[in-house]
Every structure is written in structure tokens, then in C-alpha cells.
N, C-alpha and C positions, 0 to 999 in steps of 0.2 A: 510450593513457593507462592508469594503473593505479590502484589504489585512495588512492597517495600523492599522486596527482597532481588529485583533486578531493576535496574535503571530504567530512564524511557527512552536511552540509545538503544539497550539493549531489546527493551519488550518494541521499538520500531523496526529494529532487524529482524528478530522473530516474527514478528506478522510478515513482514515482506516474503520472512525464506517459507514461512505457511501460505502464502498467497502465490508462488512462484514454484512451489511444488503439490501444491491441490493438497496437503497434507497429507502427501504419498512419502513414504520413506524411502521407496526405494529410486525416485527420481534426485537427481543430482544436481546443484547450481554451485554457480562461483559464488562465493564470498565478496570477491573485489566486485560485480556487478549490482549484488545487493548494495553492497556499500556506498557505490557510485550513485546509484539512486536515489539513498539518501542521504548526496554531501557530503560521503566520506572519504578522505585519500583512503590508499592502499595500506598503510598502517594502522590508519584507525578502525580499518574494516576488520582486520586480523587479528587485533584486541577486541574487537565485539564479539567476532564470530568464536575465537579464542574463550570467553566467558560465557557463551554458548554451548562451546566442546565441554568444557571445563563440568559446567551445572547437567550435561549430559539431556538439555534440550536439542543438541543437534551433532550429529556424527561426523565425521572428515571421511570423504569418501574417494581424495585422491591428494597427493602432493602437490599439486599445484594448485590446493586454493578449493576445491568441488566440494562441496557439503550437503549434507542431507535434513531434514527432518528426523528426530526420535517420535517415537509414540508421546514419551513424555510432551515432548515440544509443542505437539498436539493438543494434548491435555492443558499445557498452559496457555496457549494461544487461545483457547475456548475459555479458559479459566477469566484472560484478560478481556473478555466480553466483545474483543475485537470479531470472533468466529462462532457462529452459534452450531449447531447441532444439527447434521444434514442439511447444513448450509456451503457453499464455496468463502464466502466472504462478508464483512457487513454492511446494512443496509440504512439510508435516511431514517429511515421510520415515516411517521406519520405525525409528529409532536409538531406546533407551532415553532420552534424553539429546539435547535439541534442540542442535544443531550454531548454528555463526554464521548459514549462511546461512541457515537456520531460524528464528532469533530474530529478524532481520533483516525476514522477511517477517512473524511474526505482529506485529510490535510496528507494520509499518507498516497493518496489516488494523486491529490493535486501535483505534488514534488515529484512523483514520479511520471507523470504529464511534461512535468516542466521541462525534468532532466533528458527526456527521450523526445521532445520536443523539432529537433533538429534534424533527427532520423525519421520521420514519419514521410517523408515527401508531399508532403504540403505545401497548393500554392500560397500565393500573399495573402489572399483572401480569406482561406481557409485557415493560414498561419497567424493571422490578424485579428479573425474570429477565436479560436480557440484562447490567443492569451489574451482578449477582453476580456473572455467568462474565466480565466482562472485568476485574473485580477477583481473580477467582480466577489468570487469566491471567497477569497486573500480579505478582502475588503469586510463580508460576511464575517471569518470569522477573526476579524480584531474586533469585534464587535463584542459587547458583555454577556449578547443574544442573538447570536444568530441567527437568521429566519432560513426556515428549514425551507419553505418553499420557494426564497433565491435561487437557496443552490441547487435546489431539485433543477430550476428552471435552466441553471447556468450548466447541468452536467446532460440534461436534453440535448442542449446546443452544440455539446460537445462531442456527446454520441452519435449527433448526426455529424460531424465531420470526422469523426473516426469511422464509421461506415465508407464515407466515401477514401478512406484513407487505406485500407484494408490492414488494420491494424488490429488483428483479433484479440489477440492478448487485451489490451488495453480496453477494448471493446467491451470485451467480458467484465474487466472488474466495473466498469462505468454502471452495465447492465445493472451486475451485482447492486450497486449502490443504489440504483433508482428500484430496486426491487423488479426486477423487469423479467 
């Protein structure tokens, strides 16, 4: 498959359900959670994940919605340059100037920041801080060039109040992205 041959609802779901199962197949996520992450109701997550099953990038691993990763899924998610090779996830780089597969990754870090945003127990302060830098971020990339050492700066900031947040999940991909 190639990037023309599934949507970019669909290659956003696929990194997600690849980043939420290490691309392990035999761990198991909701479909409706991936979907919620990235703004989608509950039907439009089960026509994603649906054309998911379907192309045989990802397996149904229970009736109520649990999904898995295939090997294939795998294979495509590293194909879409989103996951590289004995990697967990992708990273800044080092360019002046964030690249696609760059923006690609922060803009999927950012929404799903935004959307778990509530649940993190965060005070004002700390709740305050974090959505400065992902409006700083936002801001970066409406941008025709994003400057890659913004958002380096702006996901620093962010990693330190997920530290103090104990949100490891989140933690991790942030790491991921600053290459850390």
C-alpha cells in the first residue's frame, strides 16, 4: 500500500493504534479511544478502524470494539515514515525547518495532549503552561516553515510538566519526539 491508497484519517489511526501498542500485535486497544483522540465520534472511529480490518492492517480482537495491530500494520506504519526501524516512534530531527514526517508526528502528540488534557490532574499553572506551548506549537505549524527548534522548545516545556504530572504514557511519546 502507499500513502494514496489509504486516507490520512485513516494512516492518523494507524499510527495511533502503532503508538498505543509498541507495535505489538498481540496487545489490544479500543478503537472508540483511538478515535476519541483523534476527534472522532464513535461511528466514525468504527469506519476507520473498519477500513483498517478490512485492508488487514489491524485485527479485531474482541466484540466490543479491542483491536490489535497486524505485522502488516506494522510494515505500513514504518512504510508511512511515521516509525522508523528499532524505533518506538518519530522524532524532531534536527532540520531547521520541520519536514512532513515531522509535522505529522507533532500534530499527532499535540491532539492527543489536547484531548487527555483534562485528565492529567494538573494544576492552573501547570494546566496554563502546557496549553501556552501547544498553542505555540498550533501557531508553528500554520506556519509554511515551521521552526523546528520552537517546538523542540515548546515539547521541553511540556515534558517537564508531564514529569511532574506522572503521566508516563504521554511522557514517553513527548521523549520520543525530542529524541531523548
Amino acid at each position: 500500500m502507499t500513502d494514496n491508497d489509504i486516507g490520512e484519517k485513516v494512516q492518523r489511526f494507524l499510527v495511533e493504534l502503532y503508538l498505543r501498542t509498541q507495535g505489538d500485535s498481540s496487545i489490544k486497544v479500543s478503537m472508540y479511544d483511538i478515535g476519541e483522540v483523534l476527534g472522532l465520534d464513535r461511528s466514525a472511529s468504527f469506519q476507520t478502524a473498519e477500513e483498517l480490518l478490512v485492508t488487514g492492517l489491524a485485527e479485531l480482537k474482541t466484540l466490543s470494539g479491542g483491536i490489535g495491530i497486524t505485522p502488516d500494520g506494522v510494515a505500513e506504519a514504518r512504510q508511512l515514515g511515521v516509525v522508523g526501524e528499532g524505533n518506538t516512534g518519530p522524532s524532531l530531527g534536527n532540520a531547521l525547518v520541520l519536514d512532513e514526517t515531522g509535522r505529522q508526528a507533532v500534530e499527532q502528540i499535540s491532539t492527543r495532549l489536547k484531548s487527555q488534557m483534562g485528565e492529567k490532574g494538573l494544576d492552573f499553572d501547570q494546566l496554563a503552561e502546557m496549553l501556552a506551548d501547544l498553542k505555540s506549537v498550533d501557531t508553528q505549524l500554520s506556519s509554511p516553515k515551521p521552526k523546528t527548534a520552537i517546538i523542540r522548545e515548546c515539547f521541553q516545556s511540556i515534558k517537564g510538566v508531564l514529569q511532574k504530572s506522572g503521566d508516563a504514557d504521554s511522557l514517553a511519546l513527548v521523549k520520543i519526539l525530542l529524541g531523548d
